[in-house]
C-alpha positions in Angstrom: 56.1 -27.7 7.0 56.8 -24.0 7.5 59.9 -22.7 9.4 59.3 -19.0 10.5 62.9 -17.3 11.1 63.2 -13.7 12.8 65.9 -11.9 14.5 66.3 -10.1 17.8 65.2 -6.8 16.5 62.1 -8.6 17.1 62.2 -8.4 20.5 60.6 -11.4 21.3 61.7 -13.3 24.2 63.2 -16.6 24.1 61.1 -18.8 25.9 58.2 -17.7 23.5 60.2 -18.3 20.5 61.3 -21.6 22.1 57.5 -22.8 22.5 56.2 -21.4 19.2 59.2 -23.3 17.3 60.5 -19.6 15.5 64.2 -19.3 14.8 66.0 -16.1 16.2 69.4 -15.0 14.7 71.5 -12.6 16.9 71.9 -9.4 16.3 76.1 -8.3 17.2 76.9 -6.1 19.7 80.1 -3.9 19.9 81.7 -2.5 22.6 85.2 -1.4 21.3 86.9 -4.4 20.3 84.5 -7.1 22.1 81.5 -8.4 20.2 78.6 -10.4 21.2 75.9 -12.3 20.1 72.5 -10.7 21.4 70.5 -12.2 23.1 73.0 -15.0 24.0 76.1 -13.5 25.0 75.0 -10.3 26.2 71.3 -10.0 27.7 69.6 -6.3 28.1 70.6 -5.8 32.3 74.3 -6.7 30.9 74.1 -4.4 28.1 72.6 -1.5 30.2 75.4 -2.1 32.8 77.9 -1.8 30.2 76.3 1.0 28.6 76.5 3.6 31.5 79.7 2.6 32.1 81.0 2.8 29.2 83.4 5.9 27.7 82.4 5.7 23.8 78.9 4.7 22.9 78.6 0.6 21.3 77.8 -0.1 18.1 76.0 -3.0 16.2 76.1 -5.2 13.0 73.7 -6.8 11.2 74.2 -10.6 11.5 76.8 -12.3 9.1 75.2 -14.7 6.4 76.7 -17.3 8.0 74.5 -17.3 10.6 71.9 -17.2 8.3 73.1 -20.2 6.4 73.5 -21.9 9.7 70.1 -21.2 10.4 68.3 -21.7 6.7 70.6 -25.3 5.9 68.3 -27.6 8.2 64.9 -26.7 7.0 66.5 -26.3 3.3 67.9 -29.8 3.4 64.3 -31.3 4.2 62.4 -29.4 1.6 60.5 -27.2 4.0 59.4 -23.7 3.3 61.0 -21.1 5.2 59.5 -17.4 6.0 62.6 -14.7 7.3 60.8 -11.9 8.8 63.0 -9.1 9.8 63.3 -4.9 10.2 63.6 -2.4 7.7 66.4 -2.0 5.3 66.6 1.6 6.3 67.3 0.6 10.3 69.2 -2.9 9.7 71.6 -4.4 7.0 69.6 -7.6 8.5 68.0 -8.2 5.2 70.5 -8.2 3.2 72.8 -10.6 5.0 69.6 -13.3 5.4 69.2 -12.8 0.6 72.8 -13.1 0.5 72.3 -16.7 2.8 69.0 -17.3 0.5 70.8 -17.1 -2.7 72.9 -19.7 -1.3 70.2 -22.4 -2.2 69.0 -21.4 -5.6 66.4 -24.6 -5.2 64.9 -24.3 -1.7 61.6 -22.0 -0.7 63.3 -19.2 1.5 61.5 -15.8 1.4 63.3 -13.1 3.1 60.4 -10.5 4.4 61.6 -6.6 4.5 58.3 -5.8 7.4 59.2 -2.0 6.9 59.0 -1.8 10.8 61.2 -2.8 14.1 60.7 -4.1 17.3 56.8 -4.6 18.2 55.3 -4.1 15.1 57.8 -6.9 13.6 57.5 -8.8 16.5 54.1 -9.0 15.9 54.2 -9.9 12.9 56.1 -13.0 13.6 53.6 -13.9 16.3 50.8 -13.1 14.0 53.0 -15.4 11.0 53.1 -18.4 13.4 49.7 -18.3 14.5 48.5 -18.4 10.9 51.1 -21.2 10.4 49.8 -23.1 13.0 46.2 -22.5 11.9 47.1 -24.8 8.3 47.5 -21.3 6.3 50.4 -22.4 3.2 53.3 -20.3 3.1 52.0 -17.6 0.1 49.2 -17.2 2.3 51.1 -16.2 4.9 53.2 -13.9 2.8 51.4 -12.4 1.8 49.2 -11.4 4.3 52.5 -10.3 6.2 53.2 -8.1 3.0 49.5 -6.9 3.4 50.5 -5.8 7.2 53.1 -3.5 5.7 51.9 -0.2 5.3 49.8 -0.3 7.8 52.0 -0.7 10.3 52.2 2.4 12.6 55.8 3.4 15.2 55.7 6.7 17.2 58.2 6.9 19.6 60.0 9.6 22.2 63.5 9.7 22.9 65.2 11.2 26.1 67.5 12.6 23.5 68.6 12.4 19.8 71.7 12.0 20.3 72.1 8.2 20.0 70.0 8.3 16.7 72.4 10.7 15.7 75.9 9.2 16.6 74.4 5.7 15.1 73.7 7.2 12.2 70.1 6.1 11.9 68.4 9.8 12.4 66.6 10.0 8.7 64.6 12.8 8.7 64.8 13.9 11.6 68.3 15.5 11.5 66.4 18.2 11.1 65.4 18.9 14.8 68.9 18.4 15.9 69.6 22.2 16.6 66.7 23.0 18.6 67.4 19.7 20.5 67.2 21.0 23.8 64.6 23.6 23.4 61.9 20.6 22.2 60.4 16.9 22.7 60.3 15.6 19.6 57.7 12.6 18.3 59.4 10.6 16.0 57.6 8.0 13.4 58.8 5.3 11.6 57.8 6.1 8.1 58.6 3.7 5.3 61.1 2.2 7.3 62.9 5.5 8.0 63.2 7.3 11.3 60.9 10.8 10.7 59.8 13.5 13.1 56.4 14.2 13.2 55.8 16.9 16.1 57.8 18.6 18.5 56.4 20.2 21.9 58.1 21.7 25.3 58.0 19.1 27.6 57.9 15.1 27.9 54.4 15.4 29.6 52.8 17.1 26.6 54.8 15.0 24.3 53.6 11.6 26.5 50.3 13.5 25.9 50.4 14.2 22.3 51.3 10.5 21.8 48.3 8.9 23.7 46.4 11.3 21.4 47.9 10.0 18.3 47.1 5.9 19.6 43.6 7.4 19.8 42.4 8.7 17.0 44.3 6.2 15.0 44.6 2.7 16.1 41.4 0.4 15.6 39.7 -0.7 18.9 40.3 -4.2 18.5 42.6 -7.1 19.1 43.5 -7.0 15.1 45.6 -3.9 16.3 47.8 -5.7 17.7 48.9 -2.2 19.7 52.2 -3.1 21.5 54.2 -0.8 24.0 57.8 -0.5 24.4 60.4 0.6 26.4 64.2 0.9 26.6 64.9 0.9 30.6 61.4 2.7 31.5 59.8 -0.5 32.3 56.8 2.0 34.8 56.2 4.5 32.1 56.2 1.7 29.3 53.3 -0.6 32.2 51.2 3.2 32.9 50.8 3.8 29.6 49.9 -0.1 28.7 47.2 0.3 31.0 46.1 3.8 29.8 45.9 2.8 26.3 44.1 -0.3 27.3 41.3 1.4 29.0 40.9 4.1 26.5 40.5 1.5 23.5 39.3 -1.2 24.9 41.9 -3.7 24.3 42.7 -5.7 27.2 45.5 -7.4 26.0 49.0 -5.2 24.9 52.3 -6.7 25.2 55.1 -4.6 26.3 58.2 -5.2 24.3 61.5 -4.0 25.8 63.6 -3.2 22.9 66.9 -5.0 24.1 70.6 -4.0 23.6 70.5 -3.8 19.2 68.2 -1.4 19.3 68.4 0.4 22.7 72.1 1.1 21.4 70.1 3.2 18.5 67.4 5.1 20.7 68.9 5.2 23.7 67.6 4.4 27.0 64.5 6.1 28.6 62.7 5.7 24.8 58.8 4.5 24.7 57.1 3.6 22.3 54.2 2.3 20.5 53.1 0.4 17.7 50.1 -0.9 15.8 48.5 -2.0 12.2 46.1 0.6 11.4 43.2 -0.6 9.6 42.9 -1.6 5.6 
């Protein structure tokens, strides 16, 4: 038996972790002095409320070991191998909270997966994990197809401003653009984990634009894509360009992923973006 273990960074929703028997640990939300568990004490419409209400910006943790421990001591108990799929180290301090719950049961199977990626692209991959799971696959199989997934994973993004990456602390490379901020649109990348700009034009529309072109001459027109869209409180622009993306390629079936308070908190609202595995 296989037990597949993500987090909320994930973005997956809970009834779909619920019916595909994958574990999600909480991500922790800050707002001052008041924490909460994502995804359980504080859902995104909460979060957003808070958010524009709210005088200093929130902040998030990676989850404790503890809750990995919590999480890991059931399946570790019965023997059964256990695959923790979560965002890069660069983003999240995810990974190394779940190896310091790992090293906790120096004689059970528990591989803690660094996907390089966030949000769809991880999300993804945990679907992509189960389904192999489900199909018989053993658990090396599965890792290391999942590790084959890495660098091809592809993130481009737009922001309504840098300014949350900034504040947060997860800019990367592209501190660079912060002085010409409101003179440009930047298109930001996730590049080896990290947070890199990669163009910069005058207006959202051509930005929107030189996205779609991007998705185009880069993503394979097929379902082994798995192209994803995803949206921090733009749900219309995130369903247009599902549907744009879809006819273009050919691929009638794209999730939309809303990125949910963690992350949101990082990007700020009005961010879409997309992601997909490039081919081998």
């Amino acid at each position: 038996m296989i037990k597949i273990v993500t987090d909320t960074t994930a973005a997956l929703s809970r009834e779909y972790c619920q019916q595909r028997d994958i574990h999600v640990v909480p991500q922790i939300i800050r707002f001052g002095e008041e924490t909460f568990l994502e995804g359980l004490e504080m859902d995104e419409p909460k979060f957003l409320e808070r958010l524009r209400a709210a005088a200093q910006l929130p902040a998030t943790a990676a989850p404790a070991p503890g809750l990995f421990d919590e999480t890991y001591r059931p399946s570790a108990e019965r023997g059964e191998s256990i695959l923790s799929i979560h965002p890069s180290t660069e983003v999240s301090g995810t990974v190394a909270s779940a190896t310091v719950a790992r090293n906790l049961y120096a004689h059970a199977d528990i591989r803690v997966i660094d996907m390089r990626t966030i949000a769809g692209c991880l999300g993804e991959a945990v679907k992509q994990a189960a389904d192999w799971r489900d199909a018989g696959r053993s658990a090396d199989e599965i890792e290391a197809d999942l590790r084959s997934l890495i660098p091809r994973s592809r993130t481009y993004f737009l922001v309504a401003t840098l300014e949350y990456l900034r504040r947060n602390g997860r800019i990367g490379g592209a501190s660079s653009l912060i002085g010409s901020v409101l003179q440009i649109k930047p298109i930001l990348q996730l590049s080896n984990g990290r947070v890199e700009p990669l163009d910069k034009v005058r207006t959202y529309q051509k930005a929107l634009e030189r996205l779609k072109d991007l998705i185009m001459g880069e993503c394979p027109r097929s379902p082994a894509a798995r192209l994803s869209v995803m949206h921090a409180d733009v749900a219309e622009d995130a369903n247009r360009l599902r549907v744009e993306l879809g006819a273009a390629l050919g691929i009638t079936d794209i999730p939309i992923y809303s990125l949910g308070p963690a992350i949101t908190t990082h990007v700020g609202p009005g961010t879409l973006a997309v992601g997909f595995f490039a081919a081998p």
